[in-house]
Biopython code that builds the backbone (N, CA, C, O; Angstrom):
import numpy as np
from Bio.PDB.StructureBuilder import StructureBuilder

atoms = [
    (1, "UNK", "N", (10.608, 42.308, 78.547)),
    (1, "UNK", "CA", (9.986, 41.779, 77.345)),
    (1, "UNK", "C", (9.652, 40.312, 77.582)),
    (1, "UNK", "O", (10.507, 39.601, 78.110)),
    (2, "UNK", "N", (8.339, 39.750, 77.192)),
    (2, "UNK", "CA", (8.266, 38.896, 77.710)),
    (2, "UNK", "C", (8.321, 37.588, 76.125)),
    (2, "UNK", "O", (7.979, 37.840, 74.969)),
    (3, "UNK", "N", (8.780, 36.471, 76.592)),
    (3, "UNK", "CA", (8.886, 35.349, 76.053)),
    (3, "UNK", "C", (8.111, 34.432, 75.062)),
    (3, "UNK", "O", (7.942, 33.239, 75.314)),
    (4, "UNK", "N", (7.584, 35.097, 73.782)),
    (4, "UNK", "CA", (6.692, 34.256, 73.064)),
    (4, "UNK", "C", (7.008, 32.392, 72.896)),
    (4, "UNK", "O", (8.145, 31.986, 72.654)),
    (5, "UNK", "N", (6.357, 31.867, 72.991)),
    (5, "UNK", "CA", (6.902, 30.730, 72.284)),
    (5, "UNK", "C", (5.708, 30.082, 71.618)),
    (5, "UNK", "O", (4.723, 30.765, 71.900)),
    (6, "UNK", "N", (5.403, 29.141, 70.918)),
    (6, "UNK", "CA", (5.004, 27.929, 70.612)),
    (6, "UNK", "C", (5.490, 27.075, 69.908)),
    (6, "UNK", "O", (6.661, 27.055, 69.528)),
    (7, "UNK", "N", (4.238, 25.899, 69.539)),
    (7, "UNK", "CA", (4.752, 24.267, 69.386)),
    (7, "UNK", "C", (5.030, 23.980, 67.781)),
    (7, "UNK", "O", (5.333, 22.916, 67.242)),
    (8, "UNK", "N", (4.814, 25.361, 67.165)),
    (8, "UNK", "CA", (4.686, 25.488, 65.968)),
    (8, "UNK", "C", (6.087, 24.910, 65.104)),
    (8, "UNK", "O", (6.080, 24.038, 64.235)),
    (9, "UNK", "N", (7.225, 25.641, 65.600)),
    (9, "UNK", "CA", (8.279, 26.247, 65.114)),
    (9, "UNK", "C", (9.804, 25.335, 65.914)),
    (9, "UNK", "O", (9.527, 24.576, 66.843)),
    (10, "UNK", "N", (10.581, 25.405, 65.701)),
    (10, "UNK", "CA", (11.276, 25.002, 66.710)),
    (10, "UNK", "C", (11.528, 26.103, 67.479)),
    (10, "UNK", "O", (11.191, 27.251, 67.188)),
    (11, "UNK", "N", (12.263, 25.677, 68.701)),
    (11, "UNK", "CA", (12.156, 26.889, 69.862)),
    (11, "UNK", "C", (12.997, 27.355, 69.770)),
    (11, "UNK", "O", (12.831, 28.567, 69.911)),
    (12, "UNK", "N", (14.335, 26.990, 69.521)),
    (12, "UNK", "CA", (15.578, 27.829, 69.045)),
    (12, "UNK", "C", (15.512, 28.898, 68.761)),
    (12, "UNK", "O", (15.752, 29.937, 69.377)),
    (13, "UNK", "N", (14.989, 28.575, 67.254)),
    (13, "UNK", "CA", (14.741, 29.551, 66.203)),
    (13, "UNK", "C", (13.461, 30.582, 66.578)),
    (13, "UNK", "O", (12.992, 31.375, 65.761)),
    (14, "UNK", "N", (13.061, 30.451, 67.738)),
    (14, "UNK", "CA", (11.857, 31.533, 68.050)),
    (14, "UNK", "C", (12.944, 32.216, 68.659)),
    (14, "UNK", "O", (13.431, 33.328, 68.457)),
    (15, "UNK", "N", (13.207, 31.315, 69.436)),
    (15, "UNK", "CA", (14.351, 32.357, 71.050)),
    (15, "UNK", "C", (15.663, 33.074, 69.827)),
    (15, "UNK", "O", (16.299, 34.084, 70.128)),
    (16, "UNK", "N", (15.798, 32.591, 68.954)),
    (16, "UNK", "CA", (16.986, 33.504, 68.447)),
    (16, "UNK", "C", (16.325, 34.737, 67.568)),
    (16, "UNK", "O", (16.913, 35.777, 67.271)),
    (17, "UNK", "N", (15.173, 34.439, 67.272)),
    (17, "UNK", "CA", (14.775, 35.653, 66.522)),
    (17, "UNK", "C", (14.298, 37.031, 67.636)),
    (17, "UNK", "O", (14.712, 38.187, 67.544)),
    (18, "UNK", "N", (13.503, 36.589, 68.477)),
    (18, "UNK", "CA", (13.081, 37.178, 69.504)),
    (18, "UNK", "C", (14.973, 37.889, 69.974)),
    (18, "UNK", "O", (15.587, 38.853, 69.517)),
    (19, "UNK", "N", (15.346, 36.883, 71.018)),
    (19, "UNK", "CA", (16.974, 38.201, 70.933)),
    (19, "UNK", "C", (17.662, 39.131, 70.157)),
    (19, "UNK", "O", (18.496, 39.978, 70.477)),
    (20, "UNK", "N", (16.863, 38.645, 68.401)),
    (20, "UNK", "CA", (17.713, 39.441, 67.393)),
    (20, "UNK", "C", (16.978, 40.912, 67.314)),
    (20, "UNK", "O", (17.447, 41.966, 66.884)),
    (21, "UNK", "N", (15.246, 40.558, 68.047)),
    (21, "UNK", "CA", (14.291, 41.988, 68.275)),
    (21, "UNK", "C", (15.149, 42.328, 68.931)),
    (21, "UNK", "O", (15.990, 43.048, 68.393)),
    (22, "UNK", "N", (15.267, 42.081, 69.913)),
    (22, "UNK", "CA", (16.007, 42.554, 71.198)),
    (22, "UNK", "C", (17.027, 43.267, 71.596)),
    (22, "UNK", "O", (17.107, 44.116, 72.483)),
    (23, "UNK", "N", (18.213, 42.629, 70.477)),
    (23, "UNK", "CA", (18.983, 43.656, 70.018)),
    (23, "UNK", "C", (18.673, 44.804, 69.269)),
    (23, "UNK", "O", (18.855, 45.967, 69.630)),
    (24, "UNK", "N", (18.080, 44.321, 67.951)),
    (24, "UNK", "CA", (17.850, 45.562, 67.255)),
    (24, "UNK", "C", (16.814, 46.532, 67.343)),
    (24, "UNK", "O", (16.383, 47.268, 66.456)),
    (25, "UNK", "N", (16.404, 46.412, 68.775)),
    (25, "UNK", "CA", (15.149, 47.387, 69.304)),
    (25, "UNK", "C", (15.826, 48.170, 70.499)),
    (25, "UNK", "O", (15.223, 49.050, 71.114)),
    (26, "UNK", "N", (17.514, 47.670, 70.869)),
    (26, "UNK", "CA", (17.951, 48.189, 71.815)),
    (26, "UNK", "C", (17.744, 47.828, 73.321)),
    (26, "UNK", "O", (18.523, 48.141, 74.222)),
    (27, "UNK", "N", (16.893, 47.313, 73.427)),
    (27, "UNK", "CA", (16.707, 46.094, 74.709)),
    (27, "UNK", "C", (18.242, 45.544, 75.241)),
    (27, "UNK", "O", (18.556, 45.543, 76.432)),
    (28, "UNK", "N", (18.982, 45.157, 74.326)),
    (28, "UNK", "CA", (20.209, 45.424, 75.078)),
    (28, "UNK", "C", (21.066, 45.873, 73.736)),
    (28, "UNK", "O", (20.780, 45.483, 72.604)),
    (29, "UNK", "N", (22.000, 46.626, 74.004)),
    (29, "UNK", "CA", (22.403, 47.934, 73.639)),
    (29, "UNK", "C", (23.608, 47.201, 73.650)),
    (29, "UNK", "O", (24.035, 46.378, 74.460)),
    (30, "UNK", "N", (24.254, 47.820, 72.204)),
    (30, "UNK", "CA", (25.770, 47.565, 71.659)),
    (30, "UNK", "C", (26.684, 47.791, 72.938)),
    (30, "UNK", "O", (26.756, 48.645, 73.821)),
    (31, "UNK", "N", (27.568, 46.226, 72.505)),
    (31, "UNK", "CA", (28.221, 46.340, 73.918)),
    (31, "UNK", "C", (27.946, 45.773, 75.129)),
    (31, "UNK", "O", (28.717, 45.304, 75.965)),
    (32, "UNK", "N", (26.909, 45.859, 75.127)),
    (32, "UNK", "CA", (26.212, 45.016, 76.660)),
    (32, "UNK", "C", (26.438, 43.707, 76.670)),
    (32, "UNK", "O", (26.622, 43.157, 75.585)),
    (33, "UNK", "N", (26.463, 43.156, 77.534)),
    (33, "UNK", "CA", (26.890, 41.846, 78.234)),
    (33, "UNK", "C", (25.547, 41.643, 78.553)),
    (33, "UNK", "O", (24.774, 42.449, 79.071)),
    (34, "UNK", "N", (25.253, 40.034, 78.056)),
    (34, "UNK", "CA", (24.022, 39.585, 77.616)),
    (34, "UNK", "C", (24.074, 38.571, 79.165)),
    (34, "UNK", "O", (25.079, 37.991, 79.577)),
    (35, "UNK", "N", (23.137, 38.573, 79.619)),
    (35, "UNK", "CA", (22.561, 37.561, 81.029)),
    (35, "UNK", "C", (23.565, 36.002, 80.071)),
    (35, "UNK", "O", (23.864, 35.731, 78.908)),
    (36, "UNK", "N", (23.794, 35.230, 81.754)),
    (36, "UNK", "CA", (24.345, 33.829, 81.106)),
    (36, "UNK", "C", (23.498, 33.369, 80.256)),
    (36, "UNK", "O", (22.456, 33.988, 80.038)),
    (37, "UNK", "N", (23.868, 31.883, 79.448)),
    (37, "UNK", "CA", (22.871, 31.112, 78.971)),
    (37, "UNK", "C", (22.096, 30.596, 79.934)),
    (37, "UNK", "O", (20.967, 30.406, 79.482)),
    (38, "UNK", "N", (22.209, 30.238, 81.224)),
    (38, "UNK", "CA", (21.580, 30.214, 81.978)),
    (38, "UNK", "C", (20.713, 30.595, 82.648)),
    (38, "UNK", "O", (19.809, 29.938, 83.164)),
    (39, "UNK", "N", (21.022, 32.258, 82.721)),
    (39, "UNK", "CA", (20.087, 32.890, 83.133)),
    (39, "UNK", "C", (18.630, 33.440, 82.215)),
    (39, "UNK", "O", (17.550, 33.704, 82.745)),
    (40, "UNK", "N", (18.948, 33.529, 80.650)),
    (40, "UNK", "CA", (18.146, 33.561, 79.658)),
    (40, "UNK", "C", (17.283, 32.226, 79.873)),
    (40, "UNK", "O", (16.099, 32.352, 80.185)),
    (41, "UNK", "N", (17.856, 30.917, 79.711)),
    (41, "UNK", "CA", (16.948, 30.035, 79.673)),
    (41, "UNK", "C", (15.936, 29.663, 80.769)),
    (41, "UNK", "O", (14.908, 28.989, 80.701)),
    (42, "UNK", "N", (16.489, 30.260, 81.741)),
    (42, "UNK", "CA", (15.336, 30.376, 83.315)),
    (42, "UNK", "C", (14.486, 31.272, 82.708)),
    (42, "UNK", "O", (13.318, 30.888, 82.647)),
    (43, "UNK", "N", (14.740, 32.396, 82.223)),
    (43, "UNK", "CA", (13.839, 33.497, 82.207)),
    (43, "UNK", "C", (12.723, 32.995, 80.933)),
    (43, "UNK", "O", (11.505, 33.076, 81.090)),
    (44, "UNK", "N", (13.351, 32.482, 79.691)),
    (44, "UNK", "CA", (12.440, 32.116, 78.949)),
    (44, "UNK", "C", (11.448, 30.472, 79.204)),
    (44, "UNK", "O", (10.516, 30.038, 78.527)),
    (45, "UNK", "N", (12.231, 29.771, 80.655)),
    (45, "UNK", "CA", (11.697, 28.567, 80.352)),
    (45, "UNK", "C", (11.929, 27.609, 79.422)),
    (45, "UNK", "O", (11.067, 26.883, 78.928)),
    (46, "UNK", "N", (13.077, 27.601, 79.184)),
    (46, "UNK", "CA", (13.462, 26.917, 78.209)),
    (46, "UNK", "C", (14.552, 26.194, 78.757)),
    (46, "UNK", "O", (15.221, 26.717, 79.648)),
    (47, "UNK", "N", (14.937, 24.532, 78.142)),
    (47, "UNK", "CA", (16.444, 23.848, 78.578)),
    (47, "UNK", "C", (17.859, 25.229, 78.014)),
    (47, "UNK", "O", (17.991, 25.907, 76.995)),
    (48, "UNK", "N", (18.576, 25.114, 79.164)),
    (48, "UNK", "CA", (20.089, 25.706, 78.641)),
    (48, "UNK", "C", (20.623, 25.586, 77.551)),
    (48, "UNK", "O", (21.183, 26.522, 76.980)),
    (49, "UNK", "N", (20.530, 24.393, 77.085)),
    (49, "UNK", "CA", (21.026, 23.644, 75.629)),
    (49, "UNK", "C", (20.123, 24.469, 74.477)),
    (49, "UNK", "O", (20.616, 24.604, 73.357)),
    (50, "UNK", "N", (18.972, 24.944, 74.729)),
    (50, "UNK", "CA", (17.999, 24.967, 73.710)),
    (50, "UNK", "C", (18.248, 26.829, 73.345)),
    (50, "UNK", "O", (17.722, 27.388, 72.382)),
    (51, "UNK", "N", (19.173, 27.539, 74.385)),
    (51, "UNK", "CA", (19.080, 28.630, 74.539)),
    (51, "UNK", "C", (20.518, 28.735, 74.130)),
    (51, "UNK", "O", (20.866, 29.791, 73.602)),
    (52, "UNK", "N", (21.454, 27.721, 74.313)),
    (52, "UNK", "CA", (22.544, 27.829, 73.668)),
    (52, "UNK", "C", (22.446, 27.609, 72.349)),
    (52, "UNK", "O", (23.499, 27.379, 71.756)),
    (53, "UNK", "N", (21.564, 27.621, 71.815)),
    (53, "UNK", "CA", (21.803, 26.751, 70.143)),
    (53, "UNK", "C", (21.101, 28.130, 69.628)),
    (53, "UNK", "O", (21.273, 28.367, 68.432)),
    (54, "UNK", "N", (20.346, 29.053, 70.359)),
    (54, "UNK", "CA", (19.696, 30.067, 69.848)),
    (54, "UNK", "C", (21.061, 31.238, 69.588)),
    (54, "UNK", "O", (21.369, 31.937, 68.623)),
    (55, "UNK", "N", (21.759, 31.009, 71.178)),
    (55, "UNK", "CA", (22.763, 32.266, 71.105)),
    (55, "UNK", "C", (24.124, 31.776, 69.911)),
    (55, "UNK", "O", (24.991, 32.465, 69.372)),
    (56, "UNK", "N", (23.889, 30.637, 69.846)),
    (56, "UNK", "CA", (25.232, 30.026, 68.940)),
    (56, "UNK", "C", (24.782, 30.686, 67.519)),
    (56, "UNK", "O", (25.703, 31.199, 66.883)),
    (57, "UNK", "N", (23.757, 30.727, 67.066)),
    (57, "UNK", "CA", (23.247, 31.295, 65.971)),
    (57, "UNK", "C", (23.442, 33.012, 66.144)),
    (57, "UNK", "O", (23.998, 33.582, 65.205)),
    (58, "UNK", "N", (23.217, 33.428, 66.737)),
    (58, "UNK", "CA", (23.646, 34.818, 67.030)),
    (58, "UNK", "C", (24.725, 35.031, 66.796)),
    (58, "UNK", "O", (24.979, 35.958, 66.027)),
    (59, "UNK", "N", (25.919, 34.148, 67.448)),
    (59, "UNK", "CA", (26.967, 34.802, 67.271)),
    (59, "UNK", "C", (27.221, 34.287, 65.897)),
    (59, "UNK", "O", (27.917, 35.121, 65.319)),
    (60, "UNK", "N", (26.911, 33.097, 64.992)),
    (60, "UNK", "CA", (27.149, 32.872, 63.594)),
    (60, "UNK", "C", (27.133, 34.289, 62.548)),
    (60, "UNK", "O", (27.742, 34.507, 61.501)),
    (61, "UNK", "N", (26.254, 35.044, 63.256)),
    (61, "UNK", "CA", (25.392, 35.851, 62.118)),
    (61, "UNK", "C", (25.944, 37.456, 62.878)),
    (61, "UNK", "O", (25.186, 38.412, 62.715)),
    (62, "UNK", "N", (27.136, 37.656, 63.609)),
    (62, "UNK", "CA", (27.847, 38.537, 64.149)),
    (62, "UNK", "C", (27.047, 39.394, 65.165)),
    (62, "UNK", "O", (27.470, 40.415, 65.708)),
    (63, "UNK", "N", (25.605, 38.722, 65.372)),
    (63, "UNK", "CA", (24.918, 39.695, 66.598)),
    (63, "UNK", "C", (26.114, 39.754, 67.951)),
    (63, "UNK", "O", (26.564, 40.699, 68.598)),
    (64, "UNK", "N", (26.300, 38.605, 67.991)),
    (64, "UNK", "CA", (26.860, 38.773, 69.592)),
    (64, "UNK", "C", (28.875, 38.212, 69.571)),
    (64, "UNK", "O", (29.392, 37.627, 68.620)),
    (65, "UNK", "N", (29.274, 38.431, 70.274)),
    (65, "UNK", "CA", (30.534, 38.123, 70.661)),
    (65, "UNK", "C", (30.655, 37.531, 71.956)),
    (65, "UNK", "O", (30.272, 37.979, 73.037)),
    (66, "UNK", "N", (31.428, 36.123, 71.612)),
    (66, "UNK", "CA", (31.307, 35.348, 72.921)),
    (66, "UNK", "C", (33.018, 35.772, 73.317)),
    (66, "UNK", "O", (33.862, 36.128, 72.495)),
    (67, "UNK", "N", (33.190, 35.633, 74.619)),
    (67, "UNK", "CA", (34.760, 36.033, 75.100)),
    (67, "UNK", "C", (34.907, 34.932, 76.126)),
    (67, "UNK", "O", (34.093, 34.851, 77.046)),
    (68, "UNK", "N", (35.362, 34.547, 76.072)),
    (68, "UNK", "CA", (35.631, 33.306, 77.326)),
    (68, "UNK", "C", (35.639, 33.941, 78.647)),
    (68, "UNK", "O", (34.948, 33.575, 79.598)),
    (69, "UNK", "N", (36.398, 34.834, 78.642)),
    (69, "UNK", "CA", (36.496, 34.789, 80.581)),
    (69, "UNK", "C", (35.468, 36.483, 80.583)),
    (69, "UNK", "O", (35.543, 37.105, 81.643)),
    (70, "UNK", "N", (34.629, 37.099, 79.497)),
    (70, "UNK", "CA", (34.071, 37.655, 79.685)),
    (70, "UNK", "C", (32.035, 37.311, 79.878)),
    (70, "UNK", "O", (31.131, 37.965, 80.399)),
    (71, "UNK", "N", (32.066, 36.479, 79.422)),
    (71, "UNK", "CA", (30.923, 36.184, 78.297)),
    (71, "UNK", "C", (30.579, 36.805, 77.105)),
    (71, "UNK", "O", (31.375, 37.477, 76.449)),
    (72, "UNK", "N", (29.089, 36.547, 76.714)),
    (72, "UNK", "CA", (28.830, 36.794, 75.379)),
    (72, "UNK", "C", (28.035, 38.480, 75.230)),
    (72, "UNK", "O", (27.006, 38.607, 75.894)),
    (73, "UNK", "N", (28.368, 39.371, 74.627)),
    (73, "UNK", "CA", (27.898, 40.587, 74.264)),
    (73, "UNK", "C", (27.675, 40.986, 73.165)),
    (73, "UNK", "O", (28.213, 40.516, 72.162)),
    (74, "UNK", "N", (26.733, 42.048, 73.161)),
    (74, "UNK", "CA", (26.320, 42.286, 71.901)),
    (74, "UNK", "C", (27.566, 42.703, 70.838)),
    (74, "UNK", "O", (28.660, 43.099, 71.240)),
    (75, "UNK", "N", (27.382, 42.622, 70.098)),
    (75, "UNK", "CA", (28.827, 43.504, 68.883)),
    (75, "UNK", "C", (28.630, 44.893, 69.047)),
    (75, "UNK", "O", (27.559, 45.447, 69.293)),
    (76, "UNK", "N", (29.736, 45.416, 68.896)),
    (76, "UNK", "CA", (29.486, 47.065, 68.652)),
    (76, "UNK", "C", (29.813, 47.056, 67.375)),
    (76, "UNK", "O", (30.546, 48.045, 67.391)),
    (77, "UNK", "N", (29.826, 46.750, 66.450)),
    (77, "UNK", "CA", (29.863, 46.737, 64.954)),
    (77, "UNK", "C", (28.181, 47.748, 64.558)),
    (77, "UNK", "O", (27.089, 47.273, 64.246)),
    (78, "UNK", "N", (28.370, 48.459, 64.642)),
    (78, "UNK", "CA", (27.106, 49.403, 64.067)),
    (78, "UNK", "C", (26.712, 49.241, 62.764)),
    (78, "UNK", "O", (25.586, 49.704, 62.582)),
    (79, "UNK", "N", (27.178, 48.794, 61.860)),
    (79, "UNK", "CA", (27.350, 48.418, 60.273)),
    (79, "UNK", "C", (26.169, 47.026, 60.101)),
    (79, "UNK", "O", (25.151, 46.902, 59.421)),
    (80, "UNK", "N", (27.060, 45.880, 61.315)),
    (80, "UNK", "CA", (26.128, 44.853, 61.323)),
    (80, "UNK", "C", (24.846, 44.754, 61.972)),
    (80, "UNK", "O", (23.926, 43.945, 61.847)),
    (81, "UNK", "N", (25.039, 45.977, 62.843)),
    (81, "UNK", "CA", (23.727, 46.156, 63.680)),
    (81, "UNK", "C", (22.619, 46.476, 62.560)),
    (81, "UNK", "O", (21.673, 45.796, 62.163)),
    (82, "UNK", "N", (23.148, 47.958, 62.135)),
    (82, "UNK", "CA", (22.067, 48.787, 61.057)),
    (82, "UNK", "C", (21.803, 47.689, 59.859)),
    (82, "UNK", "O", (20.638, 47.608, 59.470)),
    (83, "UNK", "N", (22.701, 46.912, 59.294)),
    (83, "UNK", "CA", (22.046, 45.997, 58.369)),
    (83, "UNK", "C", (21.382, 44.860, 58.374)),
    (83, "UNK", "O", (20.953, 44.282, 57.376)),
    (84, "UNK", "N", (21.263, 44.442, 59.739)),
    (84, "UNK", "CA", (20.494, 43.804, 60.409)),
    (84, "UNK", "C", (18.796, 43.704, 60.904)),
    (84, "UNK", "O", (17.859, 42.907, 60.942)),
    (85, "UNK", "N", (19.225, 45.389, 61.304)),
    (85, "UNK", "CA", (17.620, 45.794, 61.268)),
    (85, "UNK", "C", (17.253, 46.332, 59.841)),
    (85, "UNK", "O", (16.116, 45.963, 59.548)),
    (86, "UNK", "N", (17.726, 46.933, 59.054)),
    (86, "UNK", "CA", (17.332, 47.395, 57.851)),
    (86, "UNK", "C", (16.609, 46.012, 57.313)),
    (86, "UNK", "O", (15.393, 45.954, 57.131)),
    (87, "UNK", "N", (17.349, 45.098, 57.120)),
    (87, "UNK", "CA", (17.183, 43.605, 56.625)),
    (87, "UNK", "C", (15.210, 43.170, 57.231)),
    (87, "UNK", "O", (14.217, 42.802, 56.605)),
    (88, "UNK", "N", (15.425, 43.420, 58.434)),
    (88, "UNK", "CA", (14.621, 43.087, 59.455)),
    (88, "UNK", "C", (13.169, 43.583, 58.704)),
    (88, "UNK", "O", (12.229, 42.943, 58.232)),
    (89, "UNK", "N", (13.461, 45.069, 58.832)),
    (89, "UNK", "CA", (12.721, 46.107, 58.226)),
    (89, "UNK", "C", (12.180, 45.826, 56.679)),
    (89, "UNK", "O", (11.121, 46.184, 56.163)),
    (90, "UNK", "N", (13.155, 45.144, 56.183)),
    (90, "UNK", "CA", (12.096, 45.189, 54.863)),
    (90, "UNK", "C", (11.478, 44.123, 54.572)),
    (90, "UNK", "O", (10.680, 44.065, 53.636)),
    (91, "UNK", "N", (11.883, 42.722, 55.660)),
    (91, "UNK", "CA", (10.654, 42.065, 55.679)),
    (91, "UNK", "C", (9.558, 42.231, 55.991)),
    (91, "UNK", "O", (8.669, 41.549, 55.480)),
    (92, "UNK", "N", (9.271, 43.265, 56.998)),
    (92, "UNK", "CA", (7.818, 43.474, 57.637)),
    (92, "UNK", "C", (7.536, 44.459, 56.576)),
    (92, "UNK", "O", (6.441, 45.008, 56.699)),
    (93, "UNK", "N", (8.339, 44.867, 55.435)),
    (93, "UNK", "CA", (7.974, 45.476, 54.516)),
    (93, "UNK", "C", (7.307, 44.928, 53.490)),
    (93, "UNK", "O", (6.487, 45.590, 52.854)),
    (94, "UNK", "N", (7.604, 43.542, 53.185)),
    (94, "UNK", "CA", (7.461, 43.015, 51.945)),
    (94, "UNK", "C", (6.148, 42.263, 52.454)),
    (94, "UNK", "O", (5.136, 42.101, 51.774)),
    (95, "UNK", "N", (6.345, 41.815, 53.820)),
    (95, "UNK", "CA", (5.243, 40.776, 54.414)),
    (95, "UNK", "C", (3.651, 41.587, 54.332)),
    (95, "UNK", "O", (2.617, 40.942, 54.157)),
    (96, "UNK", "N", (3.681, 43.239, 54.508)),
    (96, "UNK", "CA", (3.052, 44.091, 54.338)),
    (96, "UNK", "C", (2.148, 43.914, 53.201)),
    (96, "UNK", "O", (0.975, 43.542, 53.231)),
    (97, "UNK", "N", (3.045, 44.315, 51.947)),
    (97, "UNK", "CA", (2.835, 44.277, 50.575)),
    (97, "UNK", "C", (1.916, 42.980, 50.096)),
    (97, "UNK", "O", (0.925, 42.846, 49.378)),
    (98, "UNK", "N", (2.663, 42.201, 50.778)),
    (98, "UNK", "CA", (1.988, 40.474, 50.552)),
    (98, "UNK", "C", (0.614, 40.512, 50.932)),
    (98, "UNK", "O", (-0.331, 40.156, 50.228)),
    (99, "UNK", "N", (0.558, 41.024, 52.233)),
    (99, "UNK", "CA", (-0.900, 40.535, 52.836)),
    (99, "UNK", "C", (-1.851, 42.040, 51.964)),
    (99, "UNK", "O", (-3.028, 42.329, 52.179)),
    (100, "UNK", "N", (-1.359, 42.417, 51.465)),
    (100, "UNK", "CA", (-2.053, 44.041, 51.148)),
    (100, "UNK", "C", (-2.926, 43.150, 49.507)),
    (100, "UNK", "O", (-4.124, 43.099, 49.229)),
    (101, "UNK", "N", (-2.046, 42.735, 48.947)),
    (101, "UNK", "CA", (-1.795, 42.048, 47.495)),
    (101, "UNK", "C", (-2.725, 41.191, 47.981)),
    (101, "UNK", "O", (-3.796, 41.690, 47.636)),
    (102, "UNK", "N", (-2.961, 40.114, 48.628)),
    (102, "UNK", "CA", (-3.833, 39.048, 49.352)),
    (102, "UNK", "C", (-5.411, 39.633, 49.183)),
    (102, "UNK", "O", (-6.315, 38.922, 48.744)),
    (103, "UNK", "N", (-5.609, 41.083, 49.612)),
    (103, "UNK", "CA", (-6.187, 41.544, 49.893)),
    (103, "UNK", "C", (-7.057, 41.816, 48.726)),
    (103, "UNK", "O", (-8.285, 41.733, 48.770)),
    (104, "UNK", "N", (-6.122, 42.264, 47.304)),
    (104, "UNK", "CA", (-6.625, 42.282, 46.471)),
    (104, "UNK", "C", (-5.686, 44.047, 46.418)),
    (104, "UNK", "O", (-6.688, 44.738, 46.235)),
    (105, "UNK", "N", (-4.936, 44.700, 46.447)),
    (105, "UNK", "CA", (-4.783, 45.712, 46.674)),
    (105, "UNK", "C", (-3.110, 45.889, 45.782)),
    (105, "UNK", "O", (-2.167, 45.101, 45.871)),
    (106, "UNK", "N", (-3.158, 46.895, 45.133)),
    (106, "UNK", "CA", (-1.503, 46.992, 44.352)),
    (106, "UNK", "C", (-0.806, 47.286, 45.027)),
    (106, "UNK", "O", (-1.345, 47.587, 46.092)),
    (107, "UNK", "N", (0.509, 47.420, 45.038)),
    (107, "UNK", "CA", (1.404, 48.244, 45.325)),
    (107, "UNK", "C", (1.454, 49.740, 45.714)),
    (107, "UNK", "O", (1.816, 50.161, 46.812)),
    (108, "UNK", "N", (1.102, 50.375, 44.820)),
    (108, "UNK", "CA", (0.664, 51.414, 44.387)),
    (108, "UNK", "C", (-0.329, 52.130, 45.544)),
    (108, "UNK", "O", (-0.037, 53.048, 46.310)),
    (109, "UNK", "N", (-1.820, 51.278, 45.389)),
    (109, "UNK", "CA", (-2.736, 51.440, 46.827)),
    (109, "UNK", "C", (-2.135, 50.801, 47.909)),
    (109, "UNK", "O", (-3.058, 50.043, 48.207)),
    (110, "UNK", "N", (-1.668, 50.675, 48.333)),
    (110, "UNK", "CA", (-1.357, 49.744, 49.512)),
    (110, "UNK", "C", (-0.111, 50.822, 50.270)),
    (110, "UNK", "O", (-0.137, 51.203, 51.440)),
    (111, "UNK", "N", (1.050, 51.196, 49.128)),
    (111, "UNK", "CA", (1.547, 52.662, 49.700)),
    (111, "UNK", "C", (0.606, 53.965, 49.928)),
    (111, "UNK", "O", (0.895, 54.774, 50.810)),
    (112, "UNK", "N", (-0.389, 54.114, 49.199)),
    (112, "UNK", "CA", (-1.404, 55.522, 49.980)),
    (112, "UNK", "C", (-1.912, 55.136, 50.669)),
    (112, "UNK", "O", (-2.558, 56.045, 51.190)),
    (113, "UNK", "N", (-2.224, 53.699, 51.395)),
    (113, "UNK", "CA", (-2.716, 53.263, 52.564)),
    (113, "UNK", "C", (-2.267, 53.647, 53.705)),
    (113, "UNK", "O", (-2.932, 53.951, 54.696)),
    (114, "UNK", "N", (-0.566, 53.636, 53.518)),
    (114, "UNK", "CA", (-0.066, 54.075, 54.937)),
    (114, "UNK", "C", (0.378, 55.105, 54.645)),
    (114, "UNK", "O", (0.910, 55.659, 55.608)),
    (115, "UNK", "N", (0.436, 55.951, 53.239)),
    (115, "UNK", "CA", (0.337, 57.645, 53.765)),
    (115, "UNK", "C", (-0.878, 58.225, 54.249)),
    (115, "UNK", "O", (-0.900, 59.365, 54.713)),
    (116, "UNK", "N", (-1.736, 57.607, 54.175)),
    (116, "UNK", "CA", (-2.770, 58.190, 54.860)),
    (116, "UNK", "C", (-2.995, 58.209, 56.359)),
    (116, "UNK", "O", (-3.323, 59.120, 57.119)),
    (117, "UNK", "N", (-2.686, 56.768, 56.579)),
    (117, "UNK", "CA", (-2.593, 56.202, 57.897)),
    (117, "UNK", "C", (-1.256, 57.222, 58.907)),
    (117, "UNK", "O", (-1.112, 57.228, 60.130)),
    (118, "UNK", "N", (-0.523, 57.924, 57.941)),
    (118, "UNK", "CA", (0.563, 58.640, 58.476)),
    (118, "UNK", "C", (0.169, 60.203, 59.304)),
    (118, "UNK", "O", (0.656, 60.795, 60.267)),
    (119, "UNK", "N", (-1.001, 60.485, 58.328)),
    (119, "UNK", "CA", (-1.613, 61.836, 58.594)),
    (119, "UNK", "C", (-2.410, 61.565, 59.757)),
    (119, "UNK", "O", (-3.074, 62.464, 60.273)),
]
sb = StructureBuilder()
sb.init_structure("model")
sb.init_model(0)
sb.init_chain("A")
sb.init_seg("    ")
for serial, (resi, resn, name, xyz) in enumerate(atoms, 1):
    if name == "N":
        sb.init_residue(resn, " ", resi, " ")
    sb.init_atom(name, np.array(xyz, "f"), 0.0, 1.0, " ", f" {name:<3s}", serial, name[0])
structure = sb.get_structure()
């Protein structure tokens, strides 16, 4: 998966959302032992520090578990996983609705939009 970034946003907060896809798309899988901070921040191009402040937020928000003499892995907490993406999920739900509404379009039409789109 490759590394979005821009100058928009701070980078943290891109790199921590992007890992939180990552997890909750299964990219790495409950349990797994996540590359060092080091090795993430090579891969994204990013300072170590800037990739630690992303994963420090992760583990705030129970994505990951840091272990000292293990490193940091995903949680197997399935509870926090599924409400995580559910959460996830109904923003691209609502963000949906928004741009549908923008559009000029109800609720109402905007759900037979994507039952149709389903068929």
């Amino acid at each position: 998966m490759e590394w979005k970034l821009d100058d928009n946003r701070p980078i943290w907060m891109q790199l921590q959302e992007q890992l939180t896809r990552k997890i909750l798309s299964g990219w790495y899988r409950a349990g797994e032992k996540l590359p060092s901070v080091r090795e993430l921040a090579a891969e994204a191009g990013v300072n170590p520090n800037t990739m630690q402040r992303a994963l420090a937020a992760l583990d705030s928000e129970g994505l990951t578990v840091t272990n000292r003499t293990t490193g940091r892995s995903v949680t197997e907490d399935e509870a926090i996983l599924e409400g995580m993406r559910a959460s996830l999920a109904e923003g691209i739900i609502k963000q949906f609705y928004d741009s549908a509404a923008e559009l000029g379009y109800t609720r109402e039409h905007a759900l037979e939009l994507l039952k149709r789109r389903e068929k």
